[in-house]
C-alpha positions as CSV (number, residue, x, y, z in Angstrom):
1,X,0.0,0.0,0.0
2,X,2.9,2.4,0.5
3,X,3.9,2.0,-3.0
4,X,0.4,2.5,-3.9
5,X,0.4,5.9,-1.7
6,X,4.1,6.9,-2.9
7,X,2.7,6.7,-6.6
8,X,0.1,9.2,-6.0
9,X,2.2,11.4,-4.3
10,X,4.7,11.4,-7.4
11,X,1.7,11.9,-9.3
12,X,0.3,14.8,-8.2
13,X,3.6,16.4,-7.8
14,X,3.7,16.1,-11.1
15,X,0.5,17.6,-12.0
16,X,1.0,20.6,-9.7
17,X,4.1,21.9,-11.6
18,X,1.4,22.9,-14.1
19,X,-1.6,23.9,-11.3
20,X,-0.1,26.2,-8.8
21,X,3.0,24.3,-7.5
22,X,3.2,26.2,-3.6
23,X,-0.5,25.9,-2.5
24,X,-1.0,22.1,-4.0
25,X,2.1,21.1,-3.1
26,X,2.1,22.2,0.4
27,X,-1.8,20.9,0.7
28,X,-0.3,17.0,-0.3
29,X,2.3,17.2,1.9
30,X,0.3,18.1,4.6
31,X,-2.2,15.8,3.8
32,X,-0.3,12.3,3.0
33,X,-1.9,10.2,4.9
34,X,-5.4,11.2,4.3
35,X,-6.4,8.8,1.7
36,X,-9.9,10.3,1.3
37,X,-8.1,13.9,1.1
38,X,-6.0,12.7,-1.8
39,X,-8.9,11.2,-3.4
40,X,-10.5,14.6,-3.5
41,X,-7.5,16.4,-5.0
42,X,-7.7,13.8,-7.6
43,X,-11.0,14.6,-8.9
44,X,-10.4,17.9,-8.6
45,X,-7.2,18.4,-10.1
46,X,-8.1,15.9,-13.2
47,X,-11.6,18.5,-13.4
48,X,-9.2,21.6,-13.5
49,X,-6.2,19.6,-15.8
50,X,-9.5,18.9,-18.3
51,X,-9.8,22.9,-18.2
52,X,-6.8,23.5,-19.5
53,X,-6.0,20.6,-21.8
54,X,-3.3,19.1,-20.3
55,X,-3.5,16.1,-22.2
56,X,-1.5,18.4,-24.7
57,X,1.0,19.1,-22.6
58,X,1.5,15.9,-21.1
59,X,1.7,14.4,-24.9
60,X,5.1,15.2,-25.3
61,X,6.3,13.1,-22.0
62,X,3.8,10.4,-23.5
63,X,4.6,9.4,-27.0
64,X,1.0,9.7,-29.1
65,X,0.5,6.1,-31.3
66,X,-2.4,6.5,-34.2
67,X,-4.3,3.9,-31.4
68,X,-5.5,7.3,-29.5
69,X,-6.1,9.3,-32.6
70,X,-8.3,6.4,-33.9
71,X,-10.0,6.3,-29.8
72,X,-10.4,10.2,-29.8
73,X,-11.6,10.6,-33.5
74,X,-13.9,7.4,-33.1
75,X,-12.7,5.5,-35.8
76,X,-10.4,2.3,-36.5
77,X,-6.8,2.7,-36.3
78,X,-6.4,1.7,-40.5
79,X,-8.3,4.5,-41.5
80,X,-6.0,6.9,-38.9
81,X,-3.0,5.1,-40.5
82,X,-4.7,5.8,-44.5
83,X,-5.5,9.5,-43.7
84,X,-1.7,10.4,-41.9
85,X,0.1,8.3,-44.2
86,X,-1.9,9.1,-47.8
87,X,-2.3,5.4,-48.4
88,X,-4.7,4.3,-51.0
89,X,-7.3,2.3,-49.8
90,X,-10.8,0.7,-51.8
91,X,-12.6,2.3,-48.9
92,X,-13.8,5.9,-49.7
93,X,-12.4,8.0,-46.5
94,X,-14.6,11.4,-46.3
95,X,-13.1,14.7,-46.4
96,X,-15.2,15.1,-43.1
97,X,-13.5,12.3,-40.8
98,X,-10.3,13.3,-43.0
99,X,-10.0,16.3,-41.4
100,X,-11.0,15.6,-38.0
101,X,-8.2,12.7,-38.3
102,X,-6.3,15.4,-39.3
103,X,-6.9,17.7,-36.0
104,X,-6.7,15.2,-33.4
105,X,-3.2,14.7,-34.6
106,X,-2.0,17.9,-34.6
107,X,-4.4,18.6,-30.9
108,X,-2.5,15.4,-29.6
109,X,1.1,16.2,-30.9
110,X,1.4,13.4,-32.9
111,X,4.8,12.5,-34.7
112,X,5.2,9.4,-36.7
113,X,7.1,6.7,-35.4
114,X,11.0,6.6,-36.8
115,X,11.6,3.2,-36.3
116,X,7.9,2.3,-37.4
117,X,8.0,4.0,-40.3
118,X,11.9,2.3,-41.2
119,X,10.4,-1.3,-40.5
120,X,7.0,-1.0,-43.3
121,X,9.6,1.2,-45.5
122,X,12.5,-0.8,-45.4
123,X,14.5,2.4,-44.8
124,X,15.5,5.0,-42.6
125,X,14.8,8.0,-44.9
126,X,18.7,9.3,-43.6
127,X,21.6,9.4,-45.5
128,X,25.1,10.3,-44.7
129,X,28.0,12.4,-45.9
130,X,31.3,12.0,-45.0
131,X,33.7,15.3,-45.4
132,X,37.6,16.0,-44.4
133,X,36.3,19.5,-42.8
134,X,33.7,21.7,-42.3
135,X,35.0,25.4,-41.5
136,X,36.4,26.2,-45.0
137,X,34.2,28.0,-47.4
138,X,34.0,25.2,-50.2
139,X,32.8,22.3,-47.5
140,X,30.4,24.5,-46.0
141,X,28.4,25.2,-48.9
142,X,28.8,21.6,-50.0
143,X,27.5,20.3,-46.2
144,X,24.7,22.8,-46.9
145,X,23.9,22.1,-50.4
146,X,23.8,18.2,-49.4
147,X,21.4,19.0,-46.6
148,X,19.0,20.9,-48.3
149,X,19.0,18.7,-51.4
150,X,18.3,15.6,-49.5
151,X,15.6,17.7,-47.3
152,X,13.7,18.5,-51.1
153,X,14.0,14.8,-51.4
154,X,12.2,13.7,-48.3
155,X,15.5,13.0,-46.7
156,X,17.7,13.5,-43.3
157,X,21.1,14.2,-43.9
158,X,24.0,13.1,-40.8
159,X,27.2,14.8,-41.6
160,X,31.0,13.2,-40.6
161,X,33.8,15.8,-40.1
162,X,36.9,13.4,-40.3
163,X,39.4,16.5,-40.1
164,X,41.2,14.9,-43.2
165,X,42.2,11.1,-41.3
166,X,41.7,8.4,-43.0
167,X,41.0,6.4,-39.7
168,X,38.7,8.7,-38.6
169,X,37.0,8.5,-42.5
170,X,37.0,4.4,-42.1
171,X,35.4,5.1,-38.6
172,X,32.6,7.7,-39.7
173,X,32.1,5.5,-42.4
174,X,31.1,1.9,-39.8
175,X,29.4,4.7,-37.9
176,X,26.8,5.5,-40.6
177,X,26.1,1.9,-41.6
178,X,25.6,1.4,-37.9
179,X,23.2,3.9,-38.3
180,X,21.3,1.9,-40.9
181,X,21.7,4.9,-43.6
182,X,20.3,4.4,-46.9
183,X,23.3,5.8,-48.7
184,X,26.3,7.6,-48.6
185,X,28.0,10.4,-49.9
186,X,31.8,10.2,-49.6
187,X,33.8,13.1,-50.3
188,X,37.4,12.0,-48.8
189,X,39.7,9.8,-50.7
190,X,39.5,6.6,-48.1
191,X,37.4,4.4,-49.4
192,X,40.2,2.3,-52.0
193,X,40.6,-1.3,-52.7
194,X,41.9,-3.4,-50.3
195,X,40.6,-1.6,-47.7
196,X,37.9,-3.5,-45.5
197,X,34.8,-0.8,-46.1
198,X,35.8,-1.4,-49.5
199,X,35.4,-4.3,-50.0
200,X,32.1,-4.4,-47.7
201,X,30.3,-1.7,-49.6
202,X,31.3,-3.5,-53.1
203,X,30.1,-6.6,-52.2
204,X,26.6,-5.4,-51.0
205,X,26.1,-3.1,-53.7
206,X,25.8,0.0,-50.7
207,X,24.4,3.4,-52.5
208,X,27.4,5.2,-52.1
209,X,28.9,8.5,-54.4
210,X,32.0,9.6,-54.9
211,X,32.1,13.6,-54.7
212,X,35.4,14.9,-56.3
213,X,37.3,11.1,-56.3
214,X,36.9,8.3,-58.1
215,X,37.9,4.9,-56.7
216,X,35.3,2.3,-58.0
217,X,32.0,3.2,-57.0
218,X,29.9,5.7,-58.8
219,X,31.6,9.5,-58.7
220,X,31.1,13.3,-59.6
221,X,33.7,15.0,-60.4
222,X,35.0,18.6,-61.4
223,X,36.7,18.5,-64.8
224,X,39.3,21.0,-64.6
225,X,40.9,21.1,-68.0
226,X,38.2,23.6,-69.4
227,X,38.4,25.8,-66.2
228,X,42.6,25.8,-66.4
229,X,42.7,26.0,-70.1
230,X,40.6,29.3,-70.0
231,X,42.7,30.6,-67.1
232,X,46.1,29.9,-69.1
233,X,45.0,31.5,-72.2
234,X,43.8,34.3,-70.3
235,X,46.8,34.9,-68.2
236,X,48.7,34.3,-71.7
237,X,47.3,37.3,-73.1
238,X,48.0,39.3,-70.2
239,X,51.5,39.1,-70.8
240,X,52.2,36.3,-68.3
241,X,55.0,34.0,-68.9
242,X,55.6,32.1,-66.0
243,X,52.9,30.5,-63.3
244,X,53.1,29.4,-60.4
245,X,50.7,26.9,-58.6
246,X,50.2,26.8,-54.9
247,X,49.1,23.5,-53.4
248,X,48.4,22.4,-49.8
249,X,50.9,19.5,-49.1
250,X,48.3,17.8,-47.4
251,X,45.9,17.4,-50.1
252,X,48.2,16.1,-52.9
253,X,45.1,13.8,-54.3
254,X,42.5,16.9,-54.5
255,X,45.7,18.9,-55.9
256,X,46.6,16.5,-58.8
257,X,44.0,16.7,-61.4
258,X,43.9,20.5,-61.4
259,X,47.6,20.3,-61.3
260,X,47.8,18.1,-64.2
261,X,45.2,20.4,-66.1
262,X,47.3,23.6,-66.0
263,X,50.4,21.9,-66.5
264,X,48.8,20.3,-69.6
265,X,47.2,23.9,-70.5
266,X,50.5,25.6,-70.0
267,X,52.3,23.2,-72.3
268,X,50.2,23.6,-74.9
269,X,51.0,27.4,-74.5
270,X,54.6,27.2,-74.0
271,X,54.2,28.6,-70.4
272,X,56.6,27.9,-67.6
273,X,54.3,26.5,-64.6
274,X,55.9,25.9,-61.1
275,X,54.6,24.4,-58.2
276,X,54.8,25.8,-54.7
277,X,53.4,24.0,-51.7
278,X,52.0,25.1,-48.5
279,X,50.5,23.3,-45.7
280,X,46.7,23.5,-46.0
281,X,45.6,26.1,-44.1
282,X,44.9,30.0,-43.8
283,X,47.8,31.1,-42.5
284,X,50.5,28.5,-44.2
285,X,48.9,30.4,-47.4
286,X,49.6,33.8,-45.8
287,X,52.8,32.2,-44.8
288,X,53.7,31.4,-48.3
289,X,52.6,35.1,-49.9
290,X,55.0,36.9,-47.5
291,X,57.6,34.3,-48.4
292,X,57.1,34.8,-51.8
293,X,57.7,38.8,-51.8
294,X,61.1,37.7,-50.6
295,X,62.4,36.2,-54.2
296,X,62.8,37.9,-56.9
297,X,62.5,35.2,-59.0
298,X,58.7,34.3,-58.8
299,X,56.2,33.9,-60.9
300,X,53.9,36.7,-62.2
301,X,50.8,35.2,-61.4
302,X,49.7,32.3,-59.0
303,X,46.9,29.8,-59.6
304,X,46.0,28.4,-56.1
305,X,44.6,25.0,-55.3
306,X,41.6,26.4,-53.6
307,X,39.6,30.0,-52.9
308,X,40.6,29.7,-48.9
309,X,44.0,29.6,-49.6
310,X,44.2,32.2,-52.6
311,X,42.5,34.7,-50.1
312,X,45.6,33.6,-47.2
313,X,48.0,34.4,-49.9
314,X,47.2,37.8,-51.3
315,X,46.6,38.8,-47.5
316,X,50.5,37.7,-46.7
317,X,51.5,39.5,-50.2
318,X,49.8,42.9,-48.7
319,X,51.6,42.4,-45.9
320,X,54.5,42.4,-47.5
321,X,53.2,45.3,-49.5
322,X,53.2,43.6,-52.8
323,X,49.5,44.3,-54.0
324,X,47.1,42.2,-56.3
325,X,47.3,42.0,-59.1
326,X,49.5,45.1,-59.7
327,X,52.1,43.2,-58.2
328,X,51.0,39.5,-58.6
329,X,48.2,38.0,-60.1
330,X,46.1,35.3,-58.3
331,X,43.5,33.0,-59.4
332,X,41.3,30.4,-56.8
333,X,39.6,27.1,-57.7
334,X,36.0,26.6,-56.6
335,X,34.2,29.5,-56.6
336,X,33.0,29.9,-53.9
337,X,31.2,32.9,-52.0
338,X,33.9,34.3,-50.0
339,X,35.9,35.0,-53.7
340,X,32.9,37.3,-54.3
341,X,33.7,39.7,-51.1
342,X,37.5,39.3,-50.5
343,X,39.3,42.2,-51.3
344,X,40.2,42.3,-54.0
345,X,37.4,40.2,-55.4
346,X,38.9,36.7,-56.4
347,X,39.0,35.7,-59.8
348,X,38.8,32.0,-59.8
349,X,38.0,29.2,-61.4
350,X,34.6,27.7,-60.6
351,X,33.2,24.1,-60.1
352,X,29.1,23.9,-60.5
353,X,28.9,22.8,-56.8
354,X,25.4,22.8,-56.4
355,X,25.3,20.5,-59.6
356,X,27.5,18.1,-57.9
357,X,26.0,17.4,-55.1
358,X,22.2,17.3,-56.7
359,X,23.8,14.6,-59.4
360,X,25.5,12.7,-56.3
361,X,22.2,12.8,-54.4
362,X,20.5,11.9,-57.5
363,X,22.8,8.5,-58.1
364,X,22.1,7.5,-54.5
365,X,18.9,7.6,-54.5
366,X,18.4,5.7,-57.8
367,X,21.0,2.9,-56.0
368,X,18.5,3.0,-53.1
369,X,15.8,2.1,-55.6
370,X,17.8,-0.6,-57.4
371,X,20.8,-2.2,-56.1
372,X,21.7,-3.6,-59.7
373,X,22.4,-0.1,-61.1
374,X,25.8,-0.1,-63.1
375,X,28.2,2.9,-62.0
376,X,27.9,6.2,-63.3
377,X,31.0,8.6,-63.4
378,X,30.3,12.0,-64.4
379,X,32.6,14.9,-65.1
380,X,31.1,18.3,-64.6
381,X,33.3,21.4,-66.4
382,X,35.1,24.1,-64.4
383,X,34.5,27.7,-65.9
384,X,36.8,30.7,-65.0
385,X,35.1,33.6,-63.5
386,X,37.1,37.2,-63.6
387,X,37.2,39.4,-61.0
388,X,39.7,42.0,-59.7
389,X,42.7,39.8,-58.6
390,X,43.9,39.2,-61.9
């Protein structure tokens, strides 16, 4: 019987955070061992919780299942599940009990079960993307252009910042599947044969995209010889003779194909093309510019490996006082949004992001819907935007 009595206590202590806490509380206290008392609170309390809907409140301690929709509404739990779940049914639902379904859901709170919803689906609705970082400009707006595409899909998207190590990339990678994803999107270079998530994902035909690699499994990719041939003609006909090419160490595989590109590009022009390399960050770039005021044998204008990095280097040449692109010229790769402000504004050469990531999504997706699809690769062309830095 104590239990019994302990019970009710809890209970109404619970029920007078919402009805005047000090005056009930005190009154139960004082009162404990007065079953009849208690009895009397409860009735009245229930009367006054009644008043004020507290069913409502209380919904969000106690989950809401379409079983107390179905009770409140007065109909059967299938036509609760047809009406929230747009089901097609031989039985003619009317727009009348339609809407009242309707109602008592969103009176009640309801949210549809996750884990339901996975088991009749067969999925989770969630998919994941696994990046090196988050805090530069270009993997921001991809993280941000992934999330909102899968959103327009009917999709959750779990982002993995491995901060560029390829255990951490294996490990965000088991992570996700743990999390019963449906797919993946895998921009980090990782994932290669031999390797045991590799092999895994191959053998159980996983959705899974590439974004800017491609190492068996379907891929997107930036083609940069159109972007870096249009940036060595132009620099060509601006009297430029010699280009340099910054890199971050770090990131030799993003590095190489644009590399190759201008080298190619620069060939065919009879340009000289050097390449310096930095570590891949900010200030190694701002470094590198104030290092590079000290020779005077340097190139007259620098294509750099990213937009991040072009805007640390032209901050360490005005340090030096060397200014753009009187002094040097610089170009970025991406095109991203902080090229648009920087001062001055960045010329670079610009990968079709959002493209990317919608044709990533896009293979995913179709994997999801059939296992058996044969791998896509597709190159997207790089275009070269001018601006004020060179």
């Amino acid at each position: 019987m104590s239990t019994i009595f302990f019970l009710i206590y809890m209970f109404l202590n619970m029920l007078s955070t919402y009805l005047k806490p000090e005056i009930i509380r005190n009154r139960i206290n004082n009162t404990f061992d007065n079953i009849a008392y208690i009895r009397y609170y409860i009735r009245k309390l229930i009367g006054q919780a009644k008043s004020i809907n507290l069913q409502s409140t209380l919904s969000i301690d106690m989950a809401v299942t379409i079983r107390d929709i179905a009770r409140r509404v007065g109909v059967t739990k299938a036509t609760v599940s047809l009406v929230l779940t747009g089901g097609k049914s031989s039985v003619r639902i009317s727009d009348t009990t339609r809407n009242k379904v309707l109602e008592a859901a969103k009176a009640l709170n309801y949210f549809p079960s996750f884990h339901a919803r996975a088991l009749v689906k067969g999925r989770t609705f969630t998919l994941g993307l696994v990046i090196g970082e988050i805090h530069s400009p270009y993997y921001s707006e991809l993280a941000s252009l992934a999330m909102e595409e899968a959103e327009s899909q009917g999709y959750h998207m779990l982002v993995s910042v491995t901060r560029w190590s390829v255990e951490k990339e294996l490990e965000c990678l088991d992570m996700l599947l743990r999390r019963r994803v449906d797919g993946i999107l895998f921009a980090t270079a990782a994932l290669r044969p031999g390797v045991r998530q590799f092999d895994y994902l191959q053998e159980q035909k996983f959705p899974i995209a590439h974004l800017g690699f491609s190492t068996g499994f379907s891929s997107v990719r930036s083609d940069w010889e159109p972007g870096m041939d249009q940036a060595a003609e132009y620099l060509q006909g601006k009297g430029h003779r010699r280009i340099g090419f910054l890199v971050g160490s770090d990131f030799e595989l993003v590095g190489d194909e644009r590399r190759i590109a201008l080298e190619a590009s620069c060939a065919k022009r009879g340009l000289a093309c050097e390449v310096v390399r930095c570590s891949p960050t900010i200030e190694a770039a701002r470094l590198a510019g104030a290092q590079m005021t000290r020779s005077n044998d340097r190139p007259s204008a620098v294509i750099v490996q990213s937009d991040h990095l072009a805007i640390g280097l032209i901050r360490g040449l005005h340090d030096q006082a060397v200014h753009v692109p009187d002094g040097i010229s610089i170009i970025g790769c991406d095109g991203t949004r902080d090229g648009e402000s920087s001062i001055p504004s960045l010329t670079t050469i610009a990968q079709d992001l959002r493209r990317q990531v919608r044709e990533s999504v896009e293979i995913v997706l179709q994997m999801i819907a059939n296992r058996e699809m044969p791998r896509k690769d597709i190159l997207i062309p790089t275009k070269l935007i001018v601006r004020d830095s060179a």
